[in-house]
C-alpha positions as CSV (number, residue, x, y, z in Angstrom):
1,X,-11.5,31.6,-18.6
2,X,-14.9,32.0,-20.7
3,X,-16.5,31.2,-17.5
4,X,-14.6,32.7,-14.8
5,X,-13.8,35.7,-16.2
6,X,-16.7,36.0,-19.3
7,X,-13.8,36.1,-22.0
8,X,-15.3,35.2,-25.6
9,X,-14.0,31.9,-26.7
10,X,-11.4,33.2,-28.7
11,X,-9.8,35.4,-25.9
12,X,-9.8,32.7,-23.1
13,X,-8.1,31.0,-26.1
14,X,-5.7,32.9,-26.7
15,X,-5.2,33.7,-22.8
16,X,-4.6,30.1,-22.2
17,X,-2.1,29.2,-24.8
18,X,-0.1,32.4,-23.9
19,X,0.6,30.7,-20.1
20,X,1.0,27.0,-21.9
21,X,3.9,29.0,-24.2
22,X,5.3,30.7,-20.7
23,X,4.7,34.3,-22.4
24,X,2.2,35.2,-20.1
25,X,-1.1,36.5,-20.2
26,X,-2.0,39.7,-22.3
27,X,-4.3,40.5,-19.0
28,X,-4.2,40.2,-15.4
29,X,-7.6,37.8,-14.6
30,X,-10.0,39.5,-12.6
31,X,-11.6,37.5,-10.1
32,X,-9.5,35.0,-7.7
33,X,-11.3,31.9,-9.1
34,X,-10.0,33.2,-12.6
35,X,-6.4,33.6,-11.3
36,X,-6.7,30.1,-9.2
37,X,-7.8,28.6,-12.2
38,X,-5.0,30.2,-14.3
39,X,-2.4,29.7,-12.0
40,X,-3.2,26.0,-12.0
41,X,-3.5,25.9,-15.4
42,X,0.1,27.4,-15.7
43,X,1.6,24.6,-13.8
44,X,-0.4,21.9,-15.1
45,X,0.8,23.1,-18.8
46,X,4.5,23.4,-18.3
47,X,4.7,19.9,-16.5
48,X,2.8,18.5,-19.7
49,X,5.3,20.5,-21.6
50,X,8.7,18.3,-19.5
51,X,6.6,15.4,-19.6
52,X,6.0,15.5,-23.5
53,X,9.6,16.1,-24.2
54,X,10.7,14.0,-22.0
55,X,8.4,10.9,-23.8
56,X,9.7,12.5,-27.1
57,X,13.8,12.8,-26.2
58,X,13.9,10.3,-23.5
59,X,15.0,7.2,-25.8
60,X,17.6,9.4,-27.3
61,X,19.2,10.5,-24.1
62,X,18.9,7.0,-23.0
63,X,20.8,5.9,-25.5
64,X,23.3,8.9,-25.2
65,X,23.8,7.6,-21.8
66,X,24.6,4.3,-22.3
67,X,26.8,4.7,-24.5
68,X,28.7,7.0,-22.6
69,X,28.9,4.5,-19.4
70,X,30.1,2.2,-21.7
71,X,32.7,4.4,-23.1
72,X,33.9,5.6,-19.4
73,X,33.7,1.2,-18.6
74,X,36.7,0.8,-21.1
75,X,38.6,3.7,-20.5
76,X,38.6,2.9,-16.8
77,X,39.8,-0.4,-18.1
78,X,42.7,0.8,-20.0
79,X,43.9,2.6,-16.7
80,X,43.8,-0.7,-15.0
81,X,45.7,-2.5,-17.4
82,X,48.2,0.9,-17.5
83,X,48.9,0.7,-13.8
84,X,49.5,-2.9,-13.4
């Protein structure tokens, strides 16, 4: 943004990490290379955002899974052995 739209460092700063937070900016950008650029940016920074969480949470809910096939596996098994 210090380039396409000649924000100071600390604005285009500030301007980016309010779309990476899905606030939104403080200001509409001004020229269509500064909105391309921001609207990219937006998407690049919330699919960093999943992926991060996912690489963070994904073991856990792994592991919340599996134990929950395995818990659905024997009850299915009890109703077997209830029907026969």
């Amino acid at each position: 943004m210090h380039q396409f739209e000649g924000m100071s460092y600390l604005d285009a700063f500030y301007f980016m990490s309010m779309i990476a937070t899905a606030q939104g900016p403080a200001a509409t950008p001004a020229t269509r290379a500064g909105k391309l650029f921001a609207s990219l940016m937006a998407f690049v920074s919330v699919g960093i955002g999943v992926a991060s969480l996912g690489f963070l949470f994904g073991p856990f809910f792994g592991q919340l899974w599996r134990i929950g096939i395995e818990r659905f596996e024997e009850e299915r098994e009890l109703l077997r052995r209830h029907e026969r």
